[in-house]
N, C-alpha and C positions, 0 to 999 in steps of 0.2 A: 212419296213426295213430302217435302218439310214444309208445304207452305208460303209464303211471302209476309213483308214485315207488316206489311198492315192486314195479310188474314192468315193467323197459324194453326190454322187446320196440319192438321198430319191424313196423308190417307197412304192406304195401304192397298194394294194390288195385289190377291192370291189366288192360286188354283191348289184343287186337291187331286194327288194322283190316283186316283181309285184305281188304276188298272195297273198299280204295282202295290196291292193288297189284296188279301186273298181275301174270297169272295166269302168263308166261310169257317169260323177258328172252331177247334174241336179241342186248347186250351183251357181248362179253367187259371185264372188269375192266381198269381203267388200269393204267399202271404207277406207280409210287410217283415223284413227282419227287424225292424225298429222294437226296440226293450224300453220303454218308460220306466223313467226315473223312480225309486223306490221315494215315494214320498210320505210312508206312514211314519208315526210317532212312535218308536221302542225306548223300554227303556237301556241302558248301556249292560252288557253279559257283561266287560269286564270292567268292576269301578271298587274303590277303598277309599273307607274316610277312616283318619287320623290321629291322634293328638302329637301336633307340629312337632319334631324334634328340635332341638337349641340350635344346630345349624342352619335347619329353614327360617330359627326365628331372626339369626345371624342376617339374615337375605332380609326378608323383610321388614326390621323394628331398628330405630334410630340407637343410636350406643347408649344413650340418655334412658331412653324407653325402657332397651333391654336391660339397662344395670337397675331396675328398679321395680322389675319383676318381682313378684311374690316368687318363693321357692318351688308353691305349690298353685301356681296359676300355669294355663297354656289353652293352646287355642285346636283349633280344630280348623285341617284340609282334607276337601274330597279333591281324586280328580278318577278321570272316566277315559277312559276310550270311546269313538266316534263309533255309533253301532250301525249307522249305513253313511251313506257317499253326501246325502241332501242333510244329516243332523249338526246344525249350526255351531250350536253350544250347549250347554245345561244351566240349569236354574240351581243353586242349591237351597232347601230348606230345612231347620234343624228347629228343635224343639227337646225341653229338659219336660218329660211325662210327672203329669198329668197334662201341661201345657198344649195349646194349637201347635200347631207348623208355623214358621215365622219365614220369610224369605233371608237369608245370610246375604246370597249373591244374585244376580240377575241373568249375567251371560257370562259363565264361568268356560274359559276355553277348554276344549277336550286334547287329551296328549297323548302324545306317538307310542305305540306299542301292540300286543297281541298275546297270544298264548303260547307256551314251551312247547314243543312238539317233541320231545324227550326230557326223561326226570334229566336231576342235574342232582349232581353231587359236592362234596363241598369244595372241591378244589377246583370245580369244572368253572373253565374260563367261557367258553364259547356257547352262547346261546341261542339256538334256532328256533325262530317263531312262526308258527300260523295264525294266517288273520289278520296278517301285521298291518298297522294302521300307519301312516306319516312318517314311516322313519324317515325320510327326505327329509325330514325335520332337524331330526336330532343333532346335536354338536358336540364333543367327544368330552369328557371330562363333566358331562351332567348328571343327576342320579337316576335312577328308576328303581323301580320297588318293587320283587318277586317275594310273595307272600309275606313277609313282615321284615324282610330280608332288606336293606338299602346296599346298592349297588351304584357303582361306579361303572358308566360307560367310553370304554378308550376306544373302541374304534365303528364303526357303521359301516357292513355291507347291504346296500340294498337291493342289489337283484337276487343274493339270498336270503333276504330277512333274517341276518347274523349279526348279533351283537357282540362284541367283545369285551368284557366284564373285568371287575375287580371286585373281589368279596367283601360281606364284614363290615363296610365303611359306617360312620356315624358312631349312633350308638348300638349298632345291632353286629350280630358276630354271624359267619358262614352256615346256612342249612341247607339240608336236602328239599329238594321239589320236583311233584310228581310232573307228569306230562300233564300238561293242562292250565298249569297253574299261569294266573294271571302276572302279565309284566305290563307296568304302568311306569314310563320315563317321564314323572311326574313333573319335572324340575321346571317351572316358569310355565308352567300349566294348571289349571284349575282351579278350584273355589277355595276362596277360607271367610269364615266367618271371626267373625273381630269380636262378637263378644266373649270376654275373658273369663273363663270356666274353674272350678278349682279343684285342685283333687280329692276325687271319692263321687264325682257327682259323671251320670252316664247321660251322652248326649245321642239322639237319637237323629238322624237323617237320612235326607229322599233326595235324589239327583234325577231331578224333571228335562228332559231332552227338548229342545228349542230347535224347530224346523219349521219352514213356510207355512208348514200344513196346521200347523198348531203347537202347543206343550202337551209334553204327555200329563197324563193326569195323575194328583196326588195316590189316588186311590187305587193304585196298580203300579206305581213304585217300589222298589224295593227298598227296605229299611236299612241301613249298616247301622249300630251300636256301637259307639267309640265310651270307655269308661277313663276318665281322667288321674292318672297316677303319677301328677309330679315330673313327668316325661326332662324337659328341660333341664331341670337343675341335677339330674341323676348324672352320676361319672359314668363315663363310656367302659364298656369292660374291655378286659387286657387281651393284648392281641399277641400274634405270630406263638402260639402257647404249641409247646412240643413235649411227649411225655419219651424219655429217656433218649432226647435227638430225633423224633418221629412225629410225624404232624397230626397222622392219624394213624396209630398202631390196634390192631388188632389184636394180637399180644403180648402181653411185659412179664418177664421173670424177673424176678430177684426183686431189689429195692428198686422206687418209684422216683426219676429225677424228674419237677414238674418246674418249667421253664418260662418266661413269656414278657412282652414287652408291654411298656409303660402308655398309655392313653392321657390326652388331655382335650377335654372338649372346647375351655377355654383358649388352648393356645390354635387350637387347629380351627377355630370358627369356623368358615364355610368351607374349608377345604373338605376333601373326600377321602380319606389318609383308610388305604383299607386293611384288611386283617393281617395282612404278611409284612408291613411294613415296620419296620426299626421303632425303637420307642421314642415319642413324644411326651415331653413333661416327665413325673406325672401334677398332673392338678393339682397344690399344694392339699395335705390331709386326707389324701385318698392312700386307703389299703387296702387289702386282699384276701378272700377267706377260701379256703379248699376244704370241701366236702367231699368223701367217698363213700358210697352207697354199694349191699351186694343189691344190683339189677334186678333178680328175680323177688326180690323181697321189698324192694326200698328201705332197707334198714341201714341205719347211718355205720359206719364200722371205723369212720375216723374223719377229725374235723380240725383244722386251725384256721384263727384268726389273726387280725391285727397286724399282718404281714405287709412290713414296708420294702421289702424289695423285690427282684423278679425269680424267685426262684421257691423250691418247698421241697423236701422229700419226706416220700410215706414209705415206712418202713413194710417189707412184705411180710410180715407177721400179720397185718391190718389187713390186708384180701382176703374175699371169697374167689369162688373161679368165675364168675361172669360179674362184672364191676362196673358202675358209671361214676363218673368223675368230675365236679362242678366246681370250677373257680369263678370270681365275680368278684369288682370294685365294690369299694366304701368309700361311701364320702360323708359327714353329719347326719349319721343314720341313715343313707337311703344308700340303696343297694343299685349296681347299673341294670337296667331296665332288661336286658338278656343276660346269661350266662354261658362263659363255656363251657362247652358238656364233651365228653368222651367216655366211650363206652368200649371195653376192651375182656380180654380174657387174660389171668394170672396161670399161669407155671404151667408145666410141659405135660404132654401125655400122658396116661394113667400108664402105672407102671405094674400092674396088675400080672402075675406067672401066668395068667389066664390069657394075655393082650391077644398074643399071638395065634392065638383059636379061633378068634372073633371072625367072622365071615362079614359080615354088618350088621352097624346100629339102626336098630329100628325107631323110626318115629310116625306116629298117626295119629292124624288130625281129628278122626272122625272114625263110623262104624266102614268095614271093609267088604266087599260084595266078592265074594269068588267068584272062577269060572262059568261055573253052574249056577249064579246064577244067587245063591245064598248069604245072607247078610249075616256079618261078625257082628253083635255090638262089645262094645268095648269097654270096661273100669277099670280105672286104673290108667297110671302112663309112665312114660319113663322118664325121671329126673337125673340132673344133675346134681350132686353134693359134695360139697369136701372138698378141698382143692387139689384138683387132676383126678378125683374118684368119676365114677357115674354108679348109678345107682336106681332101681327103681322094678318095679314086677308090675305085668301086662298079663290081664286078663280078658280072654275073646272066651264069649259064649254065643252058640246057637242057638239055644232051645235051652229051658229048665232043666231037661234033662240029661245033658249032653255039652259038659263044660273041658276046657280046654284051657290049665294055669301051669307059666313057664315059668323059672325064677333058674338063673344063670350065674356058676361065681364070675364069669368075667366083666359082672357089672358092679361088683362089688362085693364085701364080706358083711354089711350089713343088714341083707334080706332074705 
């Protein structure tokens, strides 16, 4: 009954059916499927701080500002991924040691990403994440950052957690990355601190997590170390780089045709121009040096500089049989911040009267345990020398007195 206007009592009239309940429950009570909200403070597993590239300074510093840059001035950004569902933001703080912790930022937002859940290789477009945080977020054309790598994202599937990538872009050139490795779609996310830093000097920072429940504490942070080198004013190194028509060969006979396109950081500002792409510019005063190293030694075997166009050949007289190979911009002394590297093998099979004896090459890492049960140890190993030789004698002993030394012409005429 609702009452009447001058008394608005409410009453209510009920019965309980007792005799449609059982008289006696031999039940215990469920437990409540309810999961309370993770509300503790961590700090972020996956974050990177910085020294801002010329493109992000491109985003955020007026044209005024940026033309008046020191060469050897730049700043520094972290950004984080969200390490549970309740972490708001992060705090960031940086400090040049000896110095306190000073706060940069206060509520630096956290950005969409996760971890590789397979290495990637340099040409791998497709990136599948575990962990993934916000992609719902992302918008195609932004960057993200897998290990020091800047990346270009063209497309977002989110019921896979797959990114689709573009290598190379900025000033960093295509690497390998293991499973694991942290991807942070930094772009319009995260901290930066505005004091202007100059190169040679190392800034050290703490990315404090911001949730209801608190801040995490300074002193259970994790440190990143960013050391300042000039980052901005450096020329981007040369892109779409092919050695004899191959992007990445494994191996080159004969003479060495080294190929590749023009870079400009200035003309491409914020754009995202990644490694396979045609040439831009180049930067007025930028040129090119190629160094070739034999790999097993790092010994230099042939180098040129001052190279104003996109091309070089190394004669195959200058090889060893396992080689790495580094080109890199100039621009007023500063060198671009990565290089491109390839590492490859020179000239064909060994051609040894012996080849065709060979059963297999041995190789061991370590001492061998037989059947039974008995340990080889091992000195000695087997190299490579000479180009298209092998070479090299392997000794296994069991016991002092009971040795066991093989030495085979089909690994060469020099042992």
């Amino acid at each position: 009954e609702y009452g009447t206007i001058t008394d608005g009592t409410i009453t209510v009239t009920a019965l309980q059916d007792v005799f449609g309940l059982p008289s006696t429950v031999y039940r215990e009570p469920e437990d409540s499927a309810y999961v309370p909200p993770d509300t503790s403070v961590r700090a972020p597993e996956l974050q990177a701080a910085m020294e801002a590239p010329y493109r992000d300074l491109v985003q955020a510093m007026s044209a005024s500002d940026l033309a008046i840059l020191a060469p050897d001035a730049g700043y520094l950004h972290a950004a984080a991924v969200r390490p549970t569902t309740l972490s708001q933001s992060f705090a960031l703080q940086t400090r040049v040691a000896p110095a306190a912790y000073a706060t940069a930022a206060d509520m630096a937002a956290f950005c969409p990403g996760g971890k590789l859940s397979a290495a990637l290789d340099y040409l791998d477009t497709a990136a599948v994440l575990t962990d993934a945080q916000a992609l719902d977020e992302l918008q195609p054309g932004t960057a993200a950052l897998i290990g020091s790598e800047i990346v270009r994202v063209d497309a977002v599937d989110v019921a896979t957690s797959t990114l689709t990538i573009a290598r190379g872009c900025a000033d960093t050139v295509p690497a390998q990355h293991a499973a694991g490795t942290a991807v942070l779609c930094y772009d319009g996310w995260g901290g930066d601190d505005q004091t202007e830093y100059m190169s040679g000097v190392s800034v050290e920072a703490k990315l404090l997590t911001n949730t209801g429940a608190g801040q995490l504490s300074a002193s259970v942070a994790p440190v990143q170390s960013v050391t300042f080198d000039s980052r901005a004013a450096r020329p981007y190194p040369p892109g779409d780089v092919k050695l004899n028509g191959q992007r990445y060969p494994q191996e080159i006979t004969g003479d060495l045709e080294i190929t590749w396109a023009h870079r400009d950081r200035l003309l491409q500002a914020d754009n995202l121009i990644d490694a396979l792409q045609p040439s831009v510019g180049p930067e007025p005063g930028t040129t090119y040096a190629v160094e070739l190293y034999d790999a097993a030694s790092s010994t230099l075997l042939h180098s040129e500089t001052g190279i104003s166009t996109t091309t070089a050949v190394v004669p195959s007289t200058a090889f060893a049989y396992d080689n790495r190979l580094e080109l890199y911009s100039v621009r007023d002394g500063l060198e671009s911040l990565q290089r491109q590297v390839r590492r490859f093998s020179w000239g064909d099979a060994p051609t040894d009267p012996y080849w065709d004896k060979v059963l297999s090459l041995l190789h061991f890492d370590g001492d061998l345990t037989d059947e039974t049960g008995r340990v080889w140890s091992q000195s000695g190993s087997p190299i490579i020398g000479g180009v298209g030789r092998f070479g090299g004698c392997i000794t296994f002993s069991r016991s002092s007195s009971e040795r066991v030394s093989s030495t085979h012409p089909a690994f060469g005429t020099d042992n």
